[in-house]
C-alpha positions as CSV (number, residue, x, y, z in Angstrom):
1,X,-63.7,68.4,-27.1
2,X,-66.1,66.0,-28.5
3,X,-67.3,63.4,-25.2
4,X,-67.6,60.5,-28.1
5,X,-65.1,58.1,-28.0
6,X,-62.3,58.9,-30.7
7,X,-60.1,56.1,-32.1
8,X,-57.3,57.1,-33.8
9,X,-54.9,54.8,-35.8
10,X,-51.2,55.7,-35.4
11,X,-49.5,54.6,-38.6
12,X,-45.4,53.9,-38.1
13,X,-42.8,51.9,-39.7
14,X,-42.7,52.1,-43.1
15,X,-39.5,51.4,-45.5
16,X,-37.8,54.2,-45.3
17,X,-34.5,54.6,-44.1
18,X,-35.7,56.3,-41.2
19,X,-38.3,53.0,-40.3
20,X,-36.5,53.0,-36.5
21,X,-37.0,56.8,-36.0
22,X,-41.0,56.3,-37.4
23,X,-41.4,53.8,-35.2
24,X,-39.9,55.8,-32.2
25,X,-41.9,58.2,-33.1
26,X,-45.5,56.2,-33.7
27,X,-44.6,54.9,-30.3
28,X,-44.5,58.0,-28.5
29,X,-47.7,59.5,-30.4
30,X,-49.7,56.5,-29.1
31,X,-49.1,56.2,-25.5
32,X,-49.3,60.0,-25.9
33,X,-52.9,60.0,-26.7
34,X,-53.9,56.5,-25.0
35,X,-53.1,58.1,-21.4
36,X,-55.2,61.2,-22.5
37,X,-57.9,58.9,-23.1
38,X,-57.9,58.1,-26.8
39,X,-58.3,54.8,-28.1
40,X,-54.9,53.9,-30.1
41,X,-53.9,51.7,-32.7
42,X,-50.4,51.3,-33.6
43,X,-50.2,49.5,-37.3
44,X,-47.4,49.4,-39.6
45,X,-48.2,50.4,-43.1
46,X,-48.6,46.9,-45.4
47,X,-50.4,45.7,-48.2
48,X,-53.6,45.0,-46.1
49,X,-54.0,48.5,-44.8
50,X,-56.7,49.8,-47.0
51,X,-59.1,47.0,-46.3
52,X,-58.0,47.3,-42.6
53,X,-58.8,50.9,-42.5
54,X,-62.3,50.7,-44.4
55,X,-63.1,47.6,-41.8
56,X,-62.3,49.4,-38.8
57,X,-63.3,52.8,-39.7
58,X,-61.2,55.1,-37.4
59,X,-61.9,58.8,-36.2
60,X,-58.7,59.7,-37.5
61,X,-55.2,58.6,-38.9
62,X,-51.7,59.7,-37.9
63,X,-49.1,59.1,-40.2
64,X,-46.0,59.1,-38.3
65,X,-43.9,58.1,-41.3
66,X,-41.1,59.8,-42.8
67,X,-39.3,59.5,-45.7
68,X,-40.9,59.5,-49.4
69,X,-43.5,56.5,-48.2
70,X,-44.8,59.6,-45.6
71,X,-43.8,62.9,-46.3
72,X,-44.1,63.2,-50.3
73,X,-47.9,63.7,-50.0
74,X,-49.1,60.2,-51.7
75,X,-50.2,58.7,-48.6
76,X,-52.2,61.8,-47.5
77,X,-53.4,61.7,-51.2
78,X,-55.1,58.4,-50.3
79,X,-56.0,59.3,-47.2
80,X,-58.2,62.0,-48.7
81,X,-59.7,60.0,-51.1
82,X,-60.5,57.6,-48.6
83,X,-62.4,60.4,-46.8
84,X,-60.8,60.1,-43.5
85,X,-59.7,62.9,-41.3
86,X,-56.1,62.4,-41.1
87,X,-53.0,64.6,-38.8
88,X,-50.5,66.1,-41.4
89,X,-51.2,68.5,-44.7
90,X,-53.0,68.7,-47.8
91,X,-51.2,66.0,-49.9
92,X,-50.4,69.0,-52.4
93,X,-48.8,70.8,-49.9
94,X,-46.9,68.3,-48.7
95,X,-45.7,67.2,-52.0
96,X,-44.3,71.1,-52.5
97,X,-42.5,71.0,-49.1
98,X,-40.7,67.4,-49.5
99,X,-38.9,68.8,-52.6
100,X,-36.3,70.9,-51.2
101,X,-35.5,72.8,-54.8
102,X,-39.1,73.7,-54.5
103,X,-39.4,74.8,-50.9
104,X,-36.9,76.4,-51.3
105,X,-38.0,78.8,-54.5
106,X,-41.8,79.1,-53.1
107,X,-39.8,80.3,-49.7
108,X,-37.5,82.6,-51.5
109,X,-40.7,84.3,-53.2
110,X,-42.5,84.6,-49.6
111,X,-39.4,87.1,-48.9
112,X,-37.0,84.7,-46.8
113,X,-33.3,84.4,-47.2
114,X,-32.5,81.0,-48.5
115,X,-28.7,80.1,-49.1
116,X,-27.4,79.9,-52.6
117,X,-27.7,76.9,-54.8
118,X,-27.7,74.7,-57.3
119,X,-29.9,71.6,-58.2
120,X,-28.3,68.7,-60.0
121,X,-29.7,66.0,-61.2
122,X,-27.5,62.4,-61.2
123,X,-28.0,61.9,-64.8
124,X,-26.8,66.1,-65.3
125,X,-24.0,65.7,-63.3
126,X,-23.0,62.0,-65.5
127,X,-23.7,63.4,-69.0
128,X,-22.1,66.8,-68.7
129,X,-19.3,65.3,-67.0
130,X,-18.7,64.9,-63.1
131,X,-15.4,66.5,-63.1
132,X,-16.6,69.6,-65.3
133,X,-19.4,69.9,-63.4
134,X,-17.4,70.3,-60.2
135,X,-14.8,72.4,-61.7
136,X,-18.0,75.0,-62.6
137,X,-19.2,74.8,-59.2
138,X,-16.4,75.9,-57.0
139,X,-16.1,79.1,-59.5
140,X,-18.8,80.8,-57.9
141,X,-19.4,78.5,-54.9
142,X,-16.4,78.3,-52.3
143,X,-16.6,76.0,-48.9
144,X,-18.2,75.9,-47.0
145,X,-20.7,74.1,-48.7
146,X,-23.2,71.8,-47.8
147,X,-24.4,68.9,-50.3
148,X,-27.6,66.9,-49.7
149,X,-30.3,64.8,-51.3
150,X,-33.4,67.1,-52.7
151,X,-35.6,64.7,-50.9
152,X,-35.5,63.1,-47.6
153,X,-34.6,63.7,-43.7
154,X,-32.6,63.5,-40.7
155,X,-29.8,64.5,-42.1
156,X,-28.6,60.8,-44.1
157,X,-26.3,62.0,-47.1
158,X,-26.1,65.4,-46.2
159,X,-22.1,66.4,-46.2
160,X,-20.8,69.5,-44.6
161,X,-18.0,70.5,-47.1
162,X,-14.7,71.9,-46.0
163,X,-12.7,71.2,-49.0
164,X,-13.4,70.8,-52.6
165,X,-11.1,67.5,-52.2
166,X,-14.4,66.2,-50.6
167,X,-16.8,67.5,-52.7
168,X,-17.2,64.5,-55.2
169,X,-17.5,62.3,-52.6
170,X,-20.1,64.4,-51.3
171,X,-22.1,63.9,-54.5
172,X,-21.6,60.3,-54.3
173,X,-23.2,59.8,-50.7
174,X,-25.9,62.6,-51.7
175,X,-26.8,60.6,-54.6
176,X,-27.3,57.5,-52.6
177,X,-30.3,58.9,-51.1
178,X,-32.0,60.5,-53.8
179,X,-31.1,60.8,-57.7
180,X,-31.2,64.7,-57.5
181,X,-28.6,67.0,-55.3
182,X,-28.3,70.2,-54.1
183,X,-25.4,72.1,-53.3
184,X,-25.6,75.6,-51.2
185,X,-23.5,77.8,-49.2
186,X,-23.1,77.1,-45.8
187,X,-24.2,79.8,-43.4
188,X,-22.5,80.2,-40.6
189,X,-24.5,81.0,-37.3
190,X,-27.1,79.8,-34.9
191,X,-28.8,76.7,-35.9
192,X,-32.5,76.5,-34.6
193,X,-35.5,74.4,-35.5
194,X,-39.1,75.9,-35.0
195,X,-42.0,74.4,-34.9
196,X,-45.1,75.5,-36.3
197,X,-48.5,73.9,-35.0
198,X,-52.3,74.3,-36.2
199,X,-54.9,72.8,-33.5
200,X,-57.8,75.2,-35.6
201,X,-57.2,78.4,-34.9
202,X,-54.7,79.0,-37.3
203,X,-50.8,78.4,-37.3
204,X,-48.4,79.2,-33.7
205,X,-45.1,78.9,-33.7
206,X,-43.5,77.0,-31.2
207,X,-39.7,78.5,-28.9
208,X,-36.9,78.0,-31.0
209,X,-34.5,74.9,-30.2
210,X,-31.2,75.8,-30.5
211,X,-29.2,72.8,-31.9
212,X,-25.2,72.4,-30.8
213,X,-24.1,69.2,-31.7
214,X,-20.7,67.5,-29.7
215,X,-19.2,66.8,-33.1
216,X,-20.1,70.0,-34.6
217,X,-22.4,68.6,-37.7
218,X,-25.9,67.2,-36.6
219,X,-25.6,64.1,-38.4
220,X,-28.1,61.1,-38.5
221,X,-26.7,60.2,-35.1
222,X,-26.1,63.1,-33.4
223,X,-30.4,63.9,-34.0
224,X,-31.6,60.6,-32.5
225,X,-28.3,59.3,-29.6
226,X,-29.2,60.8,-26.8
227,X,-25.9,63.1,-25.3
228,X,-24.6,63.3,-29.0
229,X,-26.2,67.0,-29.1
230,X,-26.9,69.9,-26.9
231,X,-30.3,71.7,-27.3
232,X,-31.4,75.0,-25.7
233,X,-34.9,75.7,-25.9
234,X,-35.9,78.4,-25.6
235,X,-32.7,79.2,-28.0
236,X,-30.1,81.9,-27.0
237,X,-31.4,84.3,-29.2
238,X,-31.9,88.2,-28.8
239,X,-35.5,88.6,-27.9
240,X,-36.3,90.6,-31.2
241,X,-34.3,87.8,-33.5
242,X,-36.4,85.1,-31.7
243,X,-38.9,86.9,-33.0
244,X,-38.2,87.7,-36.5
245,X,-37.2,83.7,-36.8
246,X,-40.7,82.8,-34.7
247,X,-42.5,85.0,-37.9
248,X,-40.5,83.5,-40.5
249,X,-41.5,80.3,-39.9
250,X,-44.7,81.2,-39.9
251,X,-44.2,82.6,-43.3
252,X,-43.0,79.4,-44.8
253,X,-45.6,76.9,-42.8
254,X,-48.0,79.3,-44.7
255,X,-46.2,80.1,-47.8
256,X,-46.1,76.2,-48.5
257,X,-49.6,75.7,-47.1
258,X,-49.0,73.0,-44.4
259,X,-51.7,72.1,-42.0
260,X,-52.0,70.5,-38.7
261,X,-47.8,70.6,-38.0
262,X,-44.2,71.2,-39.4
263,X,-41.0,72.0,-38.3
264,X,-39.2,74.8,-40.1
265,X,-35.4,74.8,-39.9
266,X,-33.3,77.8,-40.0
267,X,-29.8,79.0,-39.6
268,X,-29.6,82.6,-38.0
269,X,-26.6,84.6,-39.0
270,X,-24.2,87.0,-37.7
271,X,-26.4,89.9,-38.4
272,X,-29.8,88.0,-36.5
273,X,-31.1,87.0,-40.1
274,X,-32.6,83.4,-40.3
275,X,-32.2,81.3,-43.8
276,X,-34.6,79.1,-44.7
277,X,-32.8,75.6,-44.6
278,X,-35.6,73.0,-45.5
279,X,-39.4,72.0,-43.5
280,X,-40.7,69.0,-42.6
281,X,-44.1,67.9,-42.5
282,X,-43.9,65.2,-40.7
283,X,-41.0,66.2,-38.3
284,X,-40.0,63.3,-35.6
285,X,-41.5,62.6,-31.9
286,X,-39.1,60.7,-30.8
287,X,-37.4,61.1,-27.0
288,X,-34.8,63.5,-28.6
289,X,-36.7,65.5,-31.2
290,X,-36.9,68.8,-31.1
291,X,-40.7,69.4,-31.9
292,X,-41.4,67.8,-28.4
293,X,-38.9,69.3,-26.7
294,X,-40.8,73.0,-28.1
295,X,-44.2,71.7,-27.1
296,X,-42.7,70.8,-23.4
297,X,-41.2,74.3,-23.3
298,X,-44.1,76.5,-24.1
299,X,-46.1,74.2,-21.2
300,X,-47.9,71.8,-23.4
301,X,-48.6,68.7,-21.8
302,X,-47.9,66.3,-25.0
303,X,-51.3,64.4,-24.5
304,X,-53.1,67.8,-24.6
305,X,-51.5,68.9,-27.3
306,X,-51.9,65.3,-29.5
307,X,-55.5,65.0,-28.3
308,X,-56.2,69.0,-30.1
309,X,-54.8,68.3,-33.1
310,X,-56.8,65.0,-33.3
311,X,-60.0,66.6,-32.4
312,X,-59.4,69.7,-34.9
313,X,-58.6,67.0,-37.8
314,X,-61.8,65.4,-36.5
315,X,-63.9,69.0,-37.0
């Protein structure tokens, strides 16, 4: 690594939904990299930070935000424009991978399962006529289902449908979030999260983290209270079906064309196959995120690992 003095700016907050998590997160990223050495600034993202960043110049930036203001590829588009190495993907990339409808069709033509769906759009589903729409639905798709926004994380308005009775209220919550829907069949198996890192030598994937939540649906809560879930990492997997998942998110980090990180997040069926759920590219560092809990599994000191991707953003 480089002997000059790197300064990297930890950006955190935001207005997202998920502001607390960010800034959980950004938290964690900092004192990461400060007791490796690395001089740290924490900022929240406001109106002043372009001039901030232009007067104080830093090595590299870390955007630790999630939700659209993060993770929908306009801040990294800035970021490259600025000219400053920054810890995330192209903004391209990252635009591709926020869009779950078209993750989920660039994954599908990479060769991975991805459950059945459909897309709606709010204005669709008002104008053709909630009730019709529904009614069309449950033809061909039967619970359970699972409805969620196209865009955003950590599980807010994502349902886990048991009955159709619930399904418009599903739509409702989903459509709180995010004015487009999808609704796909639920698989049934092992849920794992993998993540996929990049430190310059090209993408690894991280163990597996086998997710068993207490209530039996990894909601909002369940992801960041700590005894709310059970994880397993490595996960309980079959050493050859680790492996087959380990490659497939490999496939999709690439297929998408994500850089420095992501998290890729499966569920691994009866038979051992993994479907392609949805990746993040800016997945969360909190105390209870799974990304973390990988790196500490495959013996990654945290600092270590922060202070590679930092210098390979630097090169």
């Amino acid at each position: 690594m480089s002997t000059a003095p790197t300064r990297v700016l930890v950006l955190a907050g935001g207005i997202s939904h998920e502001r607390d998590v960010s800034l959980r997160s950004g938290r964690r990223v900092a004192d990461a990299l400060a007791e490796h050495g690395i001089t740290v600034e924490l900022r929240d993202p406001d109106a002043a930070l372009l001039d901030h960043i232009a007067a104080s110049a830093p090595d590299v930036i870390w955007p630790v935000l999630h939700g659209s203001s993060g993770e929908d590829g306009s801040l990294y588009a800035i970021l490259e424009f600025v000219g400053i190495p920054f810890i995330g993907s192209a903004s391209g990339a990252a635009r591709l991978a926020w869009d779950k409808p078209t993750a989920k069709t660039i994954i599908g033509r990479a060769g991975l399962q991805t459950p059945r769906s459909i897309t709606l759009p709010r204005d669709a589903f008002r104008d053709l006529g909630a009730a019709r729409v529904l009614g069309t639905l449950t033809d061909s798709l039967r619970p359970p289902l699972v409805v969620k926004p196209a865009q955003g994380g950590s599980a807010q308005g994502v349902t886990i449908v048991k009955d159709l009775d619930e399904l418009s209220r599903a739509m409702v919550d989903a459509y709180t979030y995010c004015d487009v829907a999808i609704v796909e069949a639920a698989i049934t198996g092992v849920e794992v999260a993998i993540g996929v890192i990049d430190t310059g030598d090209g993408p690894v994937a991280l163990p597996a983290v086998e997710i068993e939540p207490v209530s039996g649906v990894y909601s909002f809560e369940a992801r960041y209270n700590a005894g709310e879930t059970r994880f397993y990492t490595p996960a309980r997997l079959d050493a050859v079906v680790a492996e087959r998942a380990a490659s497939a998110a490999i496939t999709a980090h690439t297929a998408l064309g994500l850089g420095n990180l992501s998290r890729v997040d499966f569920m691994v069926d009866a038979d051992g196959v993994p479907w392609f759920l949805e990746c993040n590219v800016v997945p969360g560092l909190t105390e209870t995120s799974l990304l973390p809990q990988a790196l500490e599994a495959a013996g990654h000191d945290l600092g270590w690992i922060y202070s590679a991707l930092v210098e390979a953003a630097r090169r």
